[in-house]
mmCIF file of the N, C-alpha and C atoms, coordinates in Angstrom:
data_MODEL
# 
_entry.id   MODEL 
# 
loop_
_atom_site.group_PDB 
_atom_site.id 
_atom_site.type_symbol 
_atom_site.label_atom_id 
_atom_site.label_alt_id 
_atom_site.label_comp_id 
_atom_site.label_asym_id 
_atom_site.label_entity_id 
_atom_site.label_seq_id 
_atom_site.pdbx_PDB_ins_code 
_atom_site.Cartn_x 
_atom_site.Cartn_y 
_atom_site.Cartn_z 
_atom_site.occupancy 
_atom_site.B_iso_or_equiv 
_atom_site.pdbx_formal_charge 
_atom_site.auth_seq_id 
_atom_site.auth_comp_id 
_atom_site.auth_asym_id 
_atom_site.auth_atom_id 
_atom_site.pdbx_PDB_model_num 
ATOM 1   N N  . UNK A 1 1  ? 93.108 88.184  105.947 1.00 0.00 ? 1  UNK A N  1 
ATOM 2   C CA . UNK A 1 1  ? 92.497 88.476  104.638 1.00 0.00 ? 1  UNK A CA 1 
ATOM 3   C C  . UNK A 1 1  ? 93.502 89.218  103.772 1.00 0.00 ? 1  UNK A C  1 
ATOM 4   N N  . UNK A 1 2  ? 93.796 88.392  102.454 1.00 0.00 ? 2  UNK A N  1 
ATOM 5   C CA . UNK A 1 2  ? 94.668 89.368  101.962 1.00 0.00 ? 2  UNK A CA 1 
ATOM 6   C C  . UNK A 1 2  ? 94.064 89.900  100.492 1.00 0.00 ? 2  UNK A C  1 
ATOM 7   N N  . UNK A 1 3  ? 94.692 91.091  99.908  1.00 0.00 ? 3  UNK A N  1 
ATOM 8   C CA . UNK A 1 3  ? 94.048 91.635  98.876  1.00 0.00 ? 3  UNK A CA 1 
ATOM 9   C C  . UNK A 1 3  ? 95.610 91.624  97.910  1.00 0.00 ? 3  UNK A C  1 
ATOM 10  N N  . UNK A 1 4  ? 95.284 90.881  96.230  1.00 0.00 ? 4  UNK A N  1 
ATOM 11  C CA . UNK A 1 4  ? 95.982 91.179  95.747  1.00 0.00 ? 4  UNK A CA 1 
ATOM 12  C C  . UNK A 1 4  ? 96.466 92.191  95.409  1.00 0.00 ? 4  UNK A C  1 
ATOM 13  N N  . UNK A 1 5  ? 97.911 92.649  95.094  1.00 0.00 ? 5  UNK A N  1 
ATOM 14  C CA . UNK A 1 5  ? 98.513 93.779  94.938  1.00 0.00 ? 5  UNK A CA 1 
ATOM 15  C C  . UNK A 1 5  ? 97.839 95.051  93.947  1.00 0.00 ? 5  UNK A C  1 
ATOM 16  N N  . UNK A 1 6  ? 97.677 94.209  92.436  1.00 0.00 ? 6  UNK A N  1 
ATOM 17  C CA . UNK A 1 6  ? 97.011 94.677  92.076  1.00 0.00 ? 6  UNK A CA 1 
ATOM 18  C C  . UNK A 1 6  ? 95.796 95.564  92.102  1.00 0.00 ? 6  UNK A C  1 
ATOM 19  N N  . UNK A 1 7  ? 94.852 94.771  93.037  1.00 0.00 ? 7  UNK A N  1 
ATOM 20  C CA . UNK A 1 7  ? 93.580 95.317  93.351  1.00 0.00 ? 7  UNK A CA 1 
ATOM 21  C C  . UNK A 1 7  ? 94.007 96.474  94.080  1.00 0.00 ? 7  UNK A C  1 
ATOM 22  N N  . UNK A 1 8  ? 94.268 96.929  95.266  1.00 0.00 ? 8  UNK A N  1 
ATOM 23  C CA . UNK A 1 8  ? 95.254 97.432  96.252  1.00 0.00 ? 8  UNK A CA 1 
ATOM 24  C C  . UNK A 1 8  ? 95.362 98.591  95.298  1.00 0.00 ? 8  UNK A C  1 
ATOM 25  N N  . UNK A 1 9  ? 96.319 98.247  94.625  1.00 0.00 ? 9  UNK A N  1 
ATOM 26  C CA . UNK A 1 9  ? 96.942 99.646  93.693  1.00 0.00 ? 9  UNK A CA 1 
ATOM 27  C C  . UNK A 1 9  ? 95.858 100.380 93.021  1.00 0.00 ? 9  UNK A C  1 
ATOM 28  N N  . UNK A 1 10 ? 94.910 99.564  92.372  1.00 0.00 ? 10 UNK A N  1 
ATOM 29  C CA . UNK A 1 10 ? 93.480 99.812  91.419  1.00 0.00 ? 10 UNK A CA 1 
ATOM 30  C C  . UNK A 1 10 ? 92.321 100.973 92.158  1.00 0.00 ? 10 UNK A C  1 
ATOM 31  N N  . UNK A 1 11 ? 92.708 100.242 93.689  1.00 0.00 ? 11 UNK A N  1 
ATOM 32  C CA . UNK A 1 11 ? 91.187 100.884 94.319  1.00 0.00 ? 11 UNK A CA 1 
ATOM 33  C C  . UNK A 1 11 ? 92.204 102.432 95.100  1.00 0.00 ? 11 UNK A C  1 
ATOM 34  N N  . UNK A 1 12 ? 93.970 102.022 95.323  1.00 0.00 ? 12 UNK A N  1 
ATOM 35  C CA . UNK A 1 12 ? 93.960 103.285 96.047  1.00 0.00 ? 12 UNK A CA 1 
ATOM 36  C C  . UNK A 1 12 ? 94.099 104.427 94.969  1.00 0.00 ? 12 UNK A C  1 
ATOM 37  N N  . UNK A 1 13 ? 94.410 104.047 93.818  1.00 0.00 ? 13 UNK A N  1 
ATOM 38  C CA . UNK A 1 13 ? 94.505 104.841 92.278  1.00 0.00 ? 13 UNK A CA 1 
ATOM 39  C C  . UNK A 1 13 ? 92.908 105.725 92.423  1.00 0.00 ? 13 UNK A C  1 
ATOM 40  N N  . UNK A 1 14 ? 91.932 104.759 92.140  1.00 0.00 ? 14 UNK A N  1 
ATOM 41  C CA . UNK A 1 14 ? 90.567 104.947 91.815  1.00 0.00 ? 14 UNK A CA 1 
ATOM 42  C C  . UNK A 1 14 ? 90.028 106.445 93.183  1.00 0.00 ? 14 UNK A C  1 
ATOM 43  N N  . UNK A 1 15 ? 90.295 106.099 94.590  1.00 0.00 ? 15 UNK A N  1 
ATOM 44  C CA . UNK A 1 15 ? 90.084 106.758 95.819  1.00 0.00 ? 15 UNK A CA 1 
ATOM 45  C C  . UNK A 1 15 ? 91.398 108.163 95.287  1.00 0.00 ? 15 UNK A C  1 
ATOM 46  N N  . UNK A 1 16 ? 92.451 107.800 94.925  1.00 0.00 ? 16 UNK A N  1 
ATOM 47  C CA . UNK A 1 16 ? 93.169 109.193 94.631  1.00 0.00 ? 16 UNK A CA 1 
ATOM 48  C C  . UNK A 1 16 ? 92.544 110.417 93.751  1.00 0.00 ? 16 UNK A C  1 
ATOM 49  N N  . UNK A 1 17 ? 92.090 109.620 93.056  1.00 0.00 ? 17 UNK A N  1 
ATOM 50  C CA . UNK A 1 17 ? 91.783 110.602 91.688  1.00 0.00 ? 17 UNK A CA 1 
ATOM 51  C C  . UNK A 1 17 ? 90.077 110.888 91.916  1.00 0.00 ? 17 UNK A C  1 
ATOM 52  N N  . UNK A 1 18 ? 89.747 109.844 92.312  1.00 0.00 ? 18 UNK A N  1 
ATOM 53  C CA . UNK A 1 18 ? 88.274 110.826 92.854  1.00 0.00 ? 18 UNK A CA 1 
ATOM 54  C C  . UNK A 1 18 ? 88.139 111.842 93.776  1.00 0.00 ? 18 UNK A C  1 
ATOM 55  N N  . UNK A 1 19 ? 89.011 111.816 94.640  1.00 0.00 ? 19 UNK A N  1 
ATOM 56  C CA . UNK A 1 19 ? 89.718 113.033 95.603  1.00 0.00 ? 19 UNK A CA 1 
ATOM 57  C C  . UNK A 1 19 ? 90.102 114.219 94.813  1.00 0.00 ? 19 UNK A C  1 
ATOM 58  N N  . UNK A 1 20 ? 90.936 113.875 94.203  1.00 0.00 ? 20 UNK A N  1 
ATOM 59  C CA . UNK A 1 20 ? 91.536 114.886 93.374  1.00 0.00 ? 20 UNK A CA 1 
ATOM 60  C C  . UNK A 1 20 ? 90.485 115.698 92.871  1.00 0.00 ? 20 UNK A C  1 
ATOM 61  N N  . UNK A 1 21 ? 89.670 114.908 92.092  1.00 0.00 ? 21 UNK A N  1 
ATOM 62  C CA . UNK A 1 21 ? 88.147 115.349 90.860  1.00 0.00 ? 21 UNK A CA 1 
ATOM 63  C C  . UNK A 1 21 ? 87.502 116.375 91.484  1.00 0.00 ? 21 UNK A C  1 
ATOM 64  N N  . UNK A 1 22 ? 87.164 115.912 92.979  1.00 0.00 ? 22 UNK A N  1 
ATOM 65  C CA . UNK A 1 22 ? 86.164 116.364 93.854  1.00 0.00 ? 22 UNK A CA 1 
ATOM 66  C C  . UNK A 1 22 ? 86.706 117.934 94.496  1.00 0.00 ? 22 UNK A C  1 
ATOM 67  N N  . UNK A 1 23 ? 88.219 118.124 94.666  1.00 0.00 ? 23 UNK A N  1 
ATOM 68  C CA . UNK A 1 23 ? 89.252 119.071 94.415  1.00 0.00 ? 23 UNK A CA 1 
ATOM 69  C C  . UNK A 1 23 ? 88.722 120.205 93.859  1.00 0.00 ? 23 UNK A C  1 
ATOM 70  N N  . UNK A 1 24 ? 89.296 119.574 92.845  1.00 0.00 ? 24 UNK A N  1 
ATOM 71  C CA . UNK A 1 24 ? 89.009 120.344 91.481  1.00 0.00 ? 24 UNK A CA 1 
ATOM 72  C C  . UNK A 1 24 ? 87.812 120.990 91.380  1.00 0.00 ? 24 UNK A C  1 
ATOM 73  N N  . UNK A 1 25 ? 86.795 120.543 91.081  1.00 0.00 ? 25 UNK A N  1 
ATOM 74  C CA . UNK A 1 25 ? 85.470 120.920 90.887  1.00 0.00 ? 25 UNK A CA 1 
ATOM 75  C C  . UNK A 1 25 ? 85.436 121.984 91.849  1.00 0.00 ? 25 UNK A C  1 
ATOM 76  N N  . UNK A 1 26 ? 85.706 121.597 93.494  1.00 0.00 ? 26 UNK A N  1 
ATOM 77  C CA . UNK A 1 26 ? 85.507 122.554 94.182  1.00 0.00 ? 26 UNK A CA 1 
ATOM 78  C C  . UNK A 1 26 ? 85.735 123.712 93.993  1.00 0.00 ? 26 UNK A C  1 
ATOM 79  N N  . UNK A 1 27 ? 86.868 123.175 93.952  1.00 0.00 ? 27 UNK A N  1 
ATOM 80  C CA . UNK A 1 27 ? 87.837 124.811 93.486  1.00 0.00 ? 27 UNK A CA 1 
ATOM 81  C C  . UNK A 1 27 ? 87.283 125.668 92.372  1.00 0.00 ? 27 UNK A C  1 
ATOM 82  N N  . UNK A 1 28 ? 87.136 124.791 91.261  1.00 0.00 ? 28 UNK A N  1 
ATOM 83  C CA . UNK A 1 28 ? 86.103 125.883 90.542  1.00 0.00 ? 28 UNK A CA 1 
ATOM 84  C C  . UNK A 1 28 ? 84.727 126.550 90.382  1.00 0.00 ? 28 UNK A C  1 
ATOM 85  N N  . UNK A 1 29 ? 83.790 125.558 91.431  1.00 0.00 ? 29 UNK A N  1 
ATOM 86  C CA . UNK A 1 29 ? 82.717 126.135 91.778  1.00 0.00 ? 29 UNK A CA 1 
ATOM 87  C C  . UNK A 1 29 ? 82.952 127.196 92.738  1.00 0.00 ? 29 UNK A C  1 
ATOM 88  N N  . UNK A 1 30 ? 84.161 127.044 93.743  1.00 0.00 ? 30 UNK A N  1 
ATOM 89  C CA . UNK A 1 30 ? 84.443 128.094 94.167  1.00 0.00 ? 30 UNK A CA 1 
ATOM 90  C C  . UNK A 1 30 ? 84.781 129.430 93.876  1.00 0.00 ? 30 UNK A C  1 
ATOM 91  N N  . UNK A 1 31 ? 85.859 129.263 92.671  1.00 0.00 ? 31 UNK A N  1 
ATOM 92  C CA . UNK A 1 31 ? 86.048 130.488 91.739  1.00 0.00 ? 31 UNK A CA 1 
ATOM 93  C C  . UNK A 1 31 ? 84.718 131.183 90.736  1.00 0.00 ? 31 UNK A C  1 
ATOM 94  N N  . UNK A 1 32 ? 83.913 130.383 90.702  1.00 0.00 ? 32 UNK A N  1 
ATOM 95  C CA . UNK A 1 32 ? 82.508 130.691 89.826  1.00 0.00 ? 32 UNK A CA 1 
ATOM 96  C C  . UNK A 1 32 ? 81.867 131.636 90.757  1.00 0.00 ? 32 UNK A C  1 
ATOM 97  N N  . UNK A 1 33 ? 81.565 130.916 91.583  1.00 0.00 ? 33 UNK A N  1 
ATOM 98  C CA . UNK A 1 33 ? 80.576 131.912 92.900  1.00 0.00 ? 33 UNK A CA 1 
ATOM 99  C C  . UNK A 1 33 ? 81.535 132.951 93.341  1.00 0.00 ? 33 UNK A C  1 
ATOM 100 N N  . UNK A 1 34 ? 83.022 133.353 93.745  1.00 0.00 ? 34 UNK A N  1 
ATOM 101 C CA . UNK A 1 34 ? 83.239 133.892 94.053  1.00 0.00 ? 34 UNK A CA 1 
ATOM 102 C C  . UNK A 1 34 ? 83.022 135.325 92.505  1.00 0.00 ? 34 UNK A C  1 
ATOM 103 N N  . UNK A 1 35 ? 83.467 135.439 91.601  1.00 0.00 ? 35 UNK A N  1 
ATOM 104 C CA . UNK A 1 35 ? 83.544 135.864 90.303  1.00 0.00 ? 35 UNK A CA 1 
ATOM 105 C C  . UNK A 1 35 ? 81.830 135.855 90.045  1.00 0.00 ? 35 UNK A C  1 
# 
């Protein structure tokens, strides 16, 4: 089964940055509750 390159790049882009988001947020709900 192969997946064009494109797609590939699209979905590991899409999985990076929702990681990232989810990060983030943490981190500042963390700094909220801690403060």
């Amino acid at each position: 089964f192969f997946f064009p390159a494109g797609l590939v790049l699209y979905w590991l882009t899409n999985n990076i940055l929702s990681i990232a988001q989810q990060y983030v947020i943490n981190k500042q709900l963390g700094v909220l509750g801690k403060g």
